[in-house]
C-alpha positions as CSV (number, residue, x, y, z in Angstrom):
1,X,85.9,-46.5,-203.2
2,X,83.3,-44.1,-202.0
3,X,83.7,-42.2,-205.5
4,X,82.7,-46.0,-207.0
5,X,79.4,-46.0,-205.0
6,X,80.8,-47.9,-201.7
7,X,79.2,-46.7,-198.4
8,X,82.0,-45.9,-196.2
9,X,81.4,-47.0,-192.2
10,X,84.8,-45.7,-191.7
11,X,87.3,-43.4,-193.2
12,X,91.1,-45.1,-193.2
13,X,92.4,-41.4,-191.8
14,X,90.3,-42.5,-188.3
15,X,91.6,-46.0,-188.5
16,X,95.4,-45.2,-189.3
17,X,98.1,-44.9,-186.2
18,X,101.5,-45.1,-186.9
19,X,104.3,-46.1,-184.6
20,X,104.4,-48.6,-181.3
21,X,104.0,-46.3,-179.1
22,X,101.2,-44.1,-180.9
23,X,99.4,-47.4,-181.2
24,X,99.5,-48.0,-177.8
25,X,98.1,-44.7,-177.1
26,X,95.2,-45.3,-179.1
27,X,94.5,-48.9,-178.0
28,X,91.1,-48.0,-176.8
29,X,89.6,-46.4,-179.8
30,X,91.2,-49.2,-181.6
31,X,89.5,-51.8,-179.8
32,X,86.0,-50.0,-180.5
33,X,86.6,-49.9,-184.4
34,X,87.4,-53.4,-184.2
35,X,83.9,-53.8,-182.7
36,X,82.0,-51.4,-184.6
37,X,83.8,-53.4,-188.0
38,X,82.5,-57.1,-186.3
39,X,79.2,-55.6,-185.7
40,X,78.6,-53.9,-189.1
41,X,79.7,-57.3,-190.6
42,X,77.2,-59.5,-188.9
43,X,74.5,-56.7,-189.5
44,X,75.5,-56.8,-193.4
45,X,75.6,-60.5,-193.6
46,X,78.1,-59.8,-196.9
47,X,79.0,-63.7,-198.8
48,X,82.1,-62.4,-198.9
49,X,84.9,-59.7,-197.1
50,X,87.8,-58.3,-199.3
51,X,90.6,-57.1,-197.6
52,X,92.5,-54.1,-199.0
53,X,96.4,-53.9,-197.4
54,X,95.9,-52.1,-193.0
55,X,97.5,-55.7,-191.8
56,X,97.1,-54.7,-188.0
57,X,93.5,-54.2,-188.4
58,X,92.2,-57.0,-191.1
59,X,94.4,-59.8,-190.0
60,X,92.0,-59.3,-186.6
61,X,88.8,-59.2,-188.6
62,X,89.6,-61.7,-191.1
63,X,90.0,-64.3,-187.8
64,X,86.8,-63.1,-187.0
65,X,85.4,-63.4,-190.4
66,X,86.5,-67.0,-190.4
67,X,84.9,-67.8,-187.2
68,X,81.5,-66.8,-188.9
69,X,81.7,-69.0,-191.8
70,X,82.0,-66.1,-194.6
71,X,84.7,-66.6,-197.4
72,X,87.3,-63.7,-197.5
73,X,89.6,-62.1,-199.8
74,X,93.3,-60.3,-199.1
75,X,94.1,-57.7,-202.0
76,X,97.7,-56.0,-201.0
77,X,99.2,-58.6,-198.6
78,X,100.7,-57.8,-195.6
79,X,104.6,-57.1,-195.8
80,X,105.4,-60.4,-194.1
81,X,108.4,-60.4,-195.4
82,X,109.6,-57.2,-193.7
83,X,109.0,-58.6,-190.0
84,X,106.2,-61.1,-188.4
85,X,106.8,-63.9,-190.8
86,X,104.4,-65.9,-188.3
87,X,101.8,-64.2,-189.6
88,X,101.6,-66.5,-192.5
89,X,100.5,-69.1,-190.2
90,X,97.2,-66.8,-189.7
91,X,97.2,-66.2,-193.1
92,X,96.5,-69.9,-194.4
93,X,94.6,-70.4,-191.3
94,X,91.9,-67.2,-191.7
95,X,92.6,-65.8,-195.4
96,X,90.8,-67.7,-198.7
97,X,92.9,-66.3,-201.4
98,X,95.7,-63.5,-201.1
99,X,96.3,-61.3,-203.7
100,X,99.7,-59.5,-203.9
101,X,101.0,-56.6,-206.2
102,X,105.0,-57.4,-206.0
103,X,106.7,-59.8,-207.8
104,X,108.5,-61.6,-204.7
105,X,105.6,-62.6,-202.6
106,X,105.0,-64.7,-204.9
107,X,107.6,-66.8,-203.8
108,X,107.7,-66.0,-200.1
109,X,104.4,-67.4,-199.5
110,X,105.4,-70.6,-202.1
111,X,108.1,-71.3,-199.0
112,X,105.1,-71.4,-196.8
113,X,103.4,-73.7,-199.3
114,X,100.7,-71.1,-199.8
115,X,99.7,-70.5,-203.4
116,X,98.5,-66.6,-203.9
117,X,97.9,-65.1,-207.1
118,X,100.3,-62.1,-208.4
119,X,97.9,-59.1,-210.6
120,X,100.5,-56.9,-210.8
121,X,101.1,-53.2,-209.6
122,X,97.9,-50.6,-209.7
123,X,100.2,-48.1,-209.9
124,X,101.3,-48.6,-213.5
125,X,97.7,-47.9,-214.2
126,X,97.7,-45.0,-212.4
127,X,100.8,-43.2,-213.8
128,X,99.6,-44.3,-217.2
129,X,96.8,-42.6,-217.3
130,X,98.2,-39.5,-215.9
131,X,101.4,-39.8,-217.9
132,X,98.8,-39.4,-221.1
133,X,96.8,-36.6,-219.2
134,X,99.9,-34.7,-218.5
135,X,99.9,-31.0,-219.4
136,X,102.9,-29.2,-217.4
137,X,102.2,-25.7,-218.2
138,X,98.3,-25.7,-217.4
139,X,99.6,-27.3,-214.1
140,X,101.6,-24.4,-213.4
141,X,99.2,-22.0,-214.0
142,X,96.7,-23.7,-211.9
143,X,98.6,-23.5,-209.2
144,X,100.6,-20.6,-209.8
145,X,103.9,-21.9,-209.8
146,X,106.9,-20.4,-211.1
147,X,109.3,-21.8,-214.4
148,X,111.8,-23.0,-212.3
149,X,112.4,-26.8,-212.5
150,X,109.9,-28.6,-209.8
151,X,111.0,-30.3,-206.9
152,X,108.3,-32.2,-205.2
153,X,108.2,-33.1,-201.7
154,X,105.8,-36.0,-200.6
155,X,106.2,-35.5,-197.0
156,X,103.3,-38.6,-196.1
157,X,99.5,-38.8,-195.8
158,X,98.9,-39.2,-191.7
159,X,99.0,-36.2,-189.7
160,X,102.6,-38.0,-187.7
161,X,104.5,-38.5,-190.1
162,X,103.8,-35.3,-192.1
163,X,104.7,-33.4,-188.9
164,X,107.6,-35.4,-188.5
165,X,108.6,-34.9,-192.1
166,X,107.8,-31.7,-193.7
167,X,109.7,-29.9,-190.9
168,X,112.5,-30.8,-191.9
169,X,111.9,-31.0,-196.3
170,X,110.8,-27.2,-195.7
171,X,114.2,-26.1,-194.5
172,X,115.7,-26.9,-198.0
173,X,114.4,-25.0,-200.5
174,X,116.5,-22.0,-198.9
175,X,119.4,-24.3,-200.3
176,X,118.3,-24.2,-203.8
177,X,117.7,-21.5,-205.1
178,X,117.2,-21.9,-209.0
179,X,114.5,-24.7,-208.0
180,X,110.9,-24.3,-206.9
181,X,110.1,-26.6,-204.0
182,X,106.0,-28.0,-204.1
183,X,104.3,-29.6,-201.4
184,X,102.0,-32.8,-202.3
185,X,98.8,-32.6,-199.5
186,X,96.3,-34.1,-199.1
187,X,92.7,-32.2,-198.7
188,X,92.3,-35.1,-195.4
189,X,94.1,-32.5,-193.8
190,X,93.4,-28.1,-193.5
191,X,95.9,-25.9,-195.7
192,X,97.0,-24.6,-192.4
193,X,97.9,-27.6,-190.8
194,X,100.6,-27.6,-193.7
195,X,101.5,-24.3,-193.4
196,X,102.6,-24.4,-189.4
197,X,105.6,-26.1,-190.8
198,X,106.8,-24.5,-194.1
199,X,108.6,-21.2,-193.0
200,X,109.6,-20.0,-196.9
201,X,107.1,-18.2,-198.7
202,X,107.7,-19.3,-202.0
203,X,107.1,-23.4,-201.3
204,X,103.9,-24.2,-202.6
205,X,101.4,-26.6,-201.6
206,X,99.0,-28.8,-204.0
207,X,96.2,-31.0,-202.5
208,X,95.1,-34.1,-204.3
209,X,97.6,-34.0,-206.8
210,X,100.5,-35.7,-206.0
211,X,100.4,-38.3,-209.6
212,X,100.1,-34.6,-211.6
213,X,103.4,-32.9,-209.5
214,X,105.2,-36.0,-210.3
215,X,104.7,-36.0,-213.9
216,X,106.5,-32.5,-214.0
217,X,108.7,-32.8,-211.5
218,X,112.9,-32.7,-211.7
219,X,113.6,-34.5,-208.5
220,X,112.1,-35.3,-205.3
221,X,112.2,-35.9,-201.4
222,X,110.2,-38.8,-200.7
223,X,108.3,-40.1,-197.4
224,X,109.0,-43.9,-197.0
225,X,106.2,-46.0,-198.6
226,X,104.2,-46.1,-201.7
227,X,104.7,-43.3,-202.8
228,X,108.7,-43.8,-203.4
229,X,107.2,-46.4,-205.8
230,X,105.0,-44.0,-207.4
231,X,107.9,-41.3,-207.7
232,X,110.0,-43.8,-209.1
233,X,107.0,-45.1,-212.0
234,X,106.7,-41.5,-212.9
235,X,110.6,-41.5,-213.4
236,X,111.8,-38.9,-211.1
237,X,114.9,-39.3,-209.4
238,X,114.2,-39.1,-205.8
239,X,115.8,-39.4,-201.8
240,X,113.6,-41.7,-199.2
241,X,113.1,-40.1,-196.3
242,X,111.7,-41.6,-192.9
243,X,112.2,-40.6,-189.3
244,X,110.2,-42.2,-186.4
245,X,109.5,-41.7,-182.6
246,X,112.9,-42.9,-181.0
247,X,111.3,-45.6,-179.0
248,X,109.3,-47.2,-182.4
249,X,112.5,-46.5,-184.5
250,X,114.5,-48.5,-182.2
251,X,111.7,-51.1,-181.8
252,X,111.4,-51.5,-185.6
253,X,114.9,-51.8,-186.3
254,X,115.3,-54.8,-183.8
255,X,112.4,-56.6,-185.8
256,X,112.4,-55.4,-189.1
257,X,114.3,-57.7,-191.4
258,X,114.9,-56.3,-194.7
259,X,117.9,-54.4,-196.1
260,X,115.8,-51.3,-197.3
261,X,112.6,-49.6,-196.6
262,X,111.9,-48.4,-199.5
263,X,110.1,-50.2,-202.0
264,X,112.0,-49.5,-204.9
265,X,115.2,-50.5,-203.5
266,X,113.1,-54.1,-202.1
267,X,112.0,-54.9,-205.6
268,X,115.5,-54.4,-207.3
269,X,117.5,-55.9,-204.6
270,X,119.7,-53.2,-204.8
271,X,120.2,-49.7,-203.4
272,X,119.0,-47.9,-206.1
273,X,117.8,-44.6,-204.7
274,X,119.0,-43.4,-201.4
275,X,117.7,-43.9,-198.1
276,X,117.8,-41.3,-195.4
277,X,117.1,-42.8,-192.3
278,X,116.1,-41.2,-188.4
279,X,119.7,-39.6,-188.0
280,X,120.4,-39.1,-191.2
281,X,117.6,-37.5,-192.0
282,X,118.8,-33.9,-191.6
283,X,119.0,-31.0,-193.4
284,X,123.0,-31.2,-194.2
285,X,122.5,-35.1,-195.5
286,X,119.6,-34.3,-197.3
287,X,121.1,-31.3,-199.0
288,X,124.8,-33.1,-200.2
289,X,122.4,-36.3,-201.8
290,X,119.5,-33.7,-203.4
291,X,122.3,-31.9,-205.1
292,X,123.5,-35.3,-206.7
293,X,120.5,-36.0,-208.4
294,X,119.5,-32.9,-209.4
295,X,122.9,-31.6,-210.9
296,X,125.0,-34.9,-211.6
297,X,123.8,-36.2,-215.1
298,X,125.3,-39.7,-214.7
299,X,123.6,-40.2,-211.2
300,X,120.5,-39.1,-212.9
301,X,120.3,-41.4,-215.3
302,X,121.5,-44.2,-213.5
303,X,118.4,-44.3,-211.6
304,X,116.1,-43.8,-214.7
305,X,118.0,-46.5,-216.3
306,X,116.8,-48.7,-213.5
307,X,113.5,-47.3,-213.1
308,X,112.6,-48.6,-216.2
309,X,114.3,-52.6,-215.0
310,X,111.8,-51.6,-211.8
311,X,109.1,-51.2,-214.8
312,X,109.6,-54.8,-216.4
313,X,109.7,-56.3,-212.9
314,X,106.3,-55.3,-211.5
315,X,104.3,-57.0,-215.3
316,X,103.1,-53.8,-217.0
317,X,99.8,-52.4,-216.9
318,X,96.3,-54.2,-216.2
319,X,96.8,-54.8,-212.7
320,X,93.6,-53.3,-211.6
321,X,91.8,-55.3,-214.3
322,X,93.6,-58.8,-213.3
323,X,92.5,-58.1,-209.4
324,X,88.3,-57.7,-210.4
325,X,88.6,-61.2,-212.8
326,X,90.4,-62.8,-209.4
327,X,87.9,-61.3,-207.1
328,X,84.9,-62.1,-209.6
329,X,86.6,-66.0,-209.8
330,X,86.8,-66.3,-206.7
331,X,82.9,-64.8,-205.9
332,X,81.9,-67.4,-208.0
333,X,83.7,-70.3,-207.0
């Protein structure tokens, strides 16, 4: 957004805390970017707010917003339908017109009697564009990387869950030898915060590249989240990975209502990739399911095969597009 001319008040990597606990913590700075956000917006005097996904945070200003009389707009809703389902009440209440990117809301906020508008999945833009940009052996050379076949390791984009991750991702390369093992960071973090936890010499680290990796990647370990959708769009087999703080993992799983976490699996109904979960997350686990989808053909292309059903589901490309018409609509109505 900043690239697109918007002045940002805030960066998202000062806003983001992950966790019950960590939140908990960092109540008090929370509190005062809730503040600074209510001020800036009565300084601005903007005719109306968009809302871009961060739930914990918007849902807060977008009551606030309502109390001032401003129309508002939700791009990315919420995942209600993972836990706090009374959100929607808040929702009709505070939010003008929601947005959403995945086929099923749709219909999960039709059984609230709340019409929103489905645009689609940015992300078929996105790995478009890339897919026709895609130029594997200048990528290598770039970043010096061997001809061995690429496994990528997406190991998160907040500074919690990459430690909590890439630990552990860095300890299998030793495992697979005739592989070379590349680290997707992000340049909101220092090349030697990475490097703290990746022990093996020859795992390499790219920043701001993670759609390009994809695209020549063989397989992948994935952080829980977007980006196992993005893997799975750029049609690399993958494992989901996620492992919390013992007291949030424990909390989640007593409220979080869904029978996977990662969105691939959510959108097809169906365990599709596998999920690798707090104690399962370790090194042995992670080493017997890598070795099926990188060396068992039939496993492989079962879960291309249903990449591309995960494709057809989420309405092709344009979704970028069909979310500026609804914003400019809605502006104007």
């Amino acid at each position: 957004m900043k690239r697109e001319g918007a002045e940002l008040v805030k960066h998202i990597n000062e806003l983001a805390f992950m966790g019950f606990v960590e939140v908990l913590k960092n109540l008090p700075e929370i509190m005062n970017n809730l503040k600074l956000c209510k001020k800036d917006i009565l300084h601005f005097q903007p005719d109306v707010v968009i809302f871009i996904d961060y739930p914990g945070f918007n849902l807060r200003i977008a009551e606030f917003v309502k109390s001032q009389e401003i129309k508002s707009l939700y791009y990315i809703s919420p995942q209600l339908w993972a836990w706090n389902r009374a959100r929607v009440k808040a929702i009709k209440r505070d939010v003008d017109k929601m947005l959403v990117i995945l086929p099923f809301e749709k219909e999960f906020y039709a059984d609230y009697n709340y019409d929103v508008e489905f645009v689609g999945h940015p992300l078929l833009d996105a790995i478009s564009r890339y897919e026709a940009e895609s130029d594997e052996k200048l990528f290598r050379q770039k970043n010096q990387l061997s001809g061995k076949p690429i496994v990528a390791l997406l190991p998160g984009s907040r500074k919690q869950e990459i430690a909590k991750m890439l630990k552990t991702m860095a300890e299998i390369p030793s495992h697979f030898p005739s592989y070379q093992f590349v680290v997707a960071a992000t340049n909101a973090h220092s090349p030697k915060f990475y490097q703290q936890f990746i022990k093996d010499k020859d795992v390499k680290i790219v920043f701001n590249q993670t759609h390009q990796l994809l695209q020549v990647s063989y397989g992948a370990l994935v952080t829980s989240g977007t980006a196992t959708l993005e893997t799975a769009l750029a049609g690399v087999p993958q494992i989901v990975c996620y492992k919390a703080g013992s007291i949030s993992y424990h909390i989640a799983k007593y409220l979080i209502k869904v029978k996977y976490i990662s969105l691939v699996n959510l959108i097809m109904d169906g365990q599709i990739v596998k999920e690798l979960i707090q104690h399962d997350f370790n090194v042995d686990r992670i080493v017997s399911e890598l070795e099926k989808i990188l060396e068992n053909r039939e496993t492989r292309q079962n879960i291309i095969e249903n990449y591309t059903k995960l494709r057809n589901k989420l309405g092709g490309e344009g979704a970028s597009e069909n979310a500026a018409k609804a914003v400019i609509r809605f502006v104007n109505s």
